[in-house]
N, C-alpha and C positions, 0 to 999 in steps of 0.2 A: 174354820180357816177359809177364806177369802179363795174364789177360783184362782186371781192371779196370782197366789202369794204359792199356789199347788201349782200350777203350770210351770215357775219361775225354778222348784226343784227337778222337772225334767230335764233325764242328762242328755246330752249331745256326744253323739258316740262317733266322729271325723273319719275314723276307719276300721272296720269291722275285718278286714282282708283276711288277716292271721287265724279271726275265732269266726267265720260265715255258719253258721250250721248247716246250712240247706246245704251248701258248695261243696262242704267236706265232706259231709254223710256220702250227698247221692255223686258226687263225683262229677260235676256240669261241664258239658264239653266246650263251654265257654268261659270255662275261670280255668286259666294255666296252672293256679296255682294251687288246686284244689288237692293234688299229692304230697307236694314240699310240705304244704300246712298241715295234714297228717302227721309225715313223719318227724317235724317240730310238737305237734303236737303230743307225739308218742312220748316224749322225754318227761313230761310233767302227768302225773300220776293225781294228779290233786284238782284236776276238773272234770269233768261231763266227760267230755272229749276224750281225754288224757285215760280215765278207767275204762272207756270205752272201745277205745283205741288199742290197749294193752290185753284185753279182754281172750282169752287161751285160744279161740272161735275166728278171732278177728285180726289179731297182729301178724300171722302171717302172712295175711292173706292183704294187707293193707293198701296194693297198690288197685285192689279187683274195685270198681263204683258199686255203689250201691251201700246200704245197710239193716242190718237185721231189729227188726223193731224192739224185740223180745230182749235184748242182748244192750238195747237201747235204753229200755223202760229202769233193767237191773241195773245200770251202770247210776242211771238218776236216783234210786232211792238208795244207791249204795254213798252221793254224794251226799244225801240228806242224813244219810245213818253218822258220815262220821265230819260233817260241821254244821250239823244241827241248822239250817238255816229259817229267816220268818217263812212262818206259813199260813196260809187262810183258816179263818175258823168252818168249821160245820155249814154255817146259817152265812156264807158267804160267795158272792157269785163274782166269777174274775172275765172281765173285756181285755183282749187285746185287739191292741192298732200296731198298724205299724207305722209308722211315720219316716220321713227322712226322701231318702231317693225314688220310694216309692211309699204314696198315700194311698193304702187300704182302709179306707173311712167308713165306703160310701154301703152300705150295706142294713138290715133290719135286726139292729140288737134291739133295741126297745121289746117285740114281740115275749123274749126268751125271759125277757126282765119281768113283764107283766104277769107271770104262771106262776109266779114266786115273792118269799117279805122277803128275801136275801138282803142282806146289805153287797152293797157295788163295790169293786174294786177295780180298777181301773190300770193296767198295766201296759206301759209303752217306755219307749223311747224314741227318739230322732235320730236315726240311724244312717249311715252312710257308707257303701262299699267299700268306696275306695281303690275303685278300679282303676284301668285306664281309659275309661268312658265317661266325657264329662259330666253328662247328665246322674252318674252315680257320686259324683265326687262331693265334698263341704261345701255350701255356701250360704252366708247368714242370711240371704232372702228366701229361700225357700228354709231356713230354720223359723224365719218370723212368719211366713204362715203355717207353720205347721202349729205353730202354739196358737196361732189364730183360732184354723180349724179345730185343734184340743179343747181350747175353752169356750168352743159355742158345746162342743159333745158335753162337756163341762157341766156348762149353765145347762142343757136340756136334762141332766139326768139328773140335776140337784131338780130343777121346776118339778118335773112329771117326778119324782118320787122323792117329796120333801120327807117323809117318815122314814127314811133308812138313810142310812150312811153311807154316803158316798166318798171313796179315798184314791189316789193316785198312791201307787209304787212305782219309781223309777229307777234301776240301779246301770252304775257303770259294768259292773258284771252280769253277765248275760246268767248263768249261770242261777244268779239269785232269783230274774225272773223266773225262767224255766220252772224252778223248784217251785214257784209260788204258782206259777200258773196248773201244772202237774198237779198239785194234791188233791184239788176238786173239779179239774178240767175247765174248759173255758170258751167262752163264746168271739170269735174272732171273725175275719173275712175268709170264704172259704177260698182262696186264692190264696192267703197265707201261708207262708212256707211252715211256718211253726204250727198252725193249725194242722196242716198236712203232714206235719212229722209227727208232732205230742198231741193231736188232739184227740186221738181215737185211742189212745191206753185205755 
C-alpha cells in the first residue's frame, strides 16, 4: 500500500472536548470543562472513561482531579475483555504521534526501532481540542501539514526498515487506539499526554 493511499485513511477528529483524556483524568485548571465531561461521561458505561468513571473507588469521588493509574489500567483491559478489540501481534512495535493542535513529531523513535525485527505500527490521529482557543480549533491548513509531516515519517521508516512492515491505525474512536497502543506499550514523545498516562503500565 502506497504511503499516500495510508496517510489518506487518517482520521480528522474537529473536536475532542467531550472525550480529552489527559483533561478529564487530571482535571486541568485550564479546561472548564473538565467536571461536566466526567459526569456526561459517567452515564455511558461502554468506554474507557465511562468504566472508569463508575469505578466503586472513583464515582464518588468524581469531582476530586487527578486519577488512579491502577484503577486506570483495569478499567482498559476490562474494555478489551468485553469488545474484543484489534490488537498488535507479539513481534510488533507501536509509535504514537500526536498530531492536530499540537505536533509532537520531533523526537528519536528510529533509535528504539533499531534494538528490534518488530514490524511498525504507526498510531495517530489529527486531533483538535476544540476549545475556545484558536490555535486549538479545526483548520484544513495545519490538517495538510500534518499529513505532510506523516508521510515524510512515512517514507523514512518504510526506507531505513524495508524488511518489516510497516502500518498506520487510525480510528475515530479514541478508545480503539488506546487498546492498541496498551497491549505492547509504545514509543511516543515524552511530552505526550498519552505517553504520560498509558505509557508506564
Amino acid at each position: 500500500m502506497s504511503c499516500q493511499i495510508e496517510i489518506d485513511k487518517v482520521r480528522v477528529i474537529k473536536d475532542c472536548t467531550n472525550y480529552n483524556f489527559c483533561n478529564i483524568l487530571k482535571g486541568v485548571h485550564d479546561d472548564p470543562k473538565w467536571l461536566s465531561n466526567r459526569i456526561h461521561l459517567q452515564r455511558n458505561t461502554d468506554t474507557i472513561l465511562g468504566i472508569y468513571l463508575n469505578n466503586i473507588h472513583i464515582r464518588d469521588n468524581i469531582s476530586t482531579p487527578g486519577y488512579n493509574p491502577g484503577i486506570l489500567k483495569m478499567s482498559i483491559q476490562q474494555y478489551i475483555s468485553m469488545h474484543k478489540p484489534s490488537l498488535p501481534k507479539d513481534d510488533e512495535t507501536c509509535l504514537y504521534f500526536r498530531l492536530g493542535d499540537q505536533n509532537l513529531t520531533e523526537f528519536d523513535y528510529i533509535s528504539p526501532l533499531m534494538r528490534c525485527n518488530d514490524d511498525i505500527t504507526v498510531v495517530c490521529c489529527i486531533v483538535f481540542s476544540g476549545t475556545d482557543k484558536d490555535e486549538w480549533s479545526y483548520n484544513e491548513e495545519c490538517v495538510r501539514k500534518c499529513k505532510k509531516k506523516l508521510s515524510a515519517i512515512m517514507t523514512e521508516l518504510k526506507t531505513r526498515f524495508e524488511n518489516r512492515k510497516v502500518k498506520i491505525i487510525s480510528n475515530n474512536n479514541p478508545d480503539l487506539d488506546i487498546c492498541y497502543l496498551f497491549r505492547n506499550g509504545f514509543i511516543s514523545h515524552p511530552k505526550c499526554s498519552w505517553k504520560q498516562i498509558f505509557g508506564n503500565f
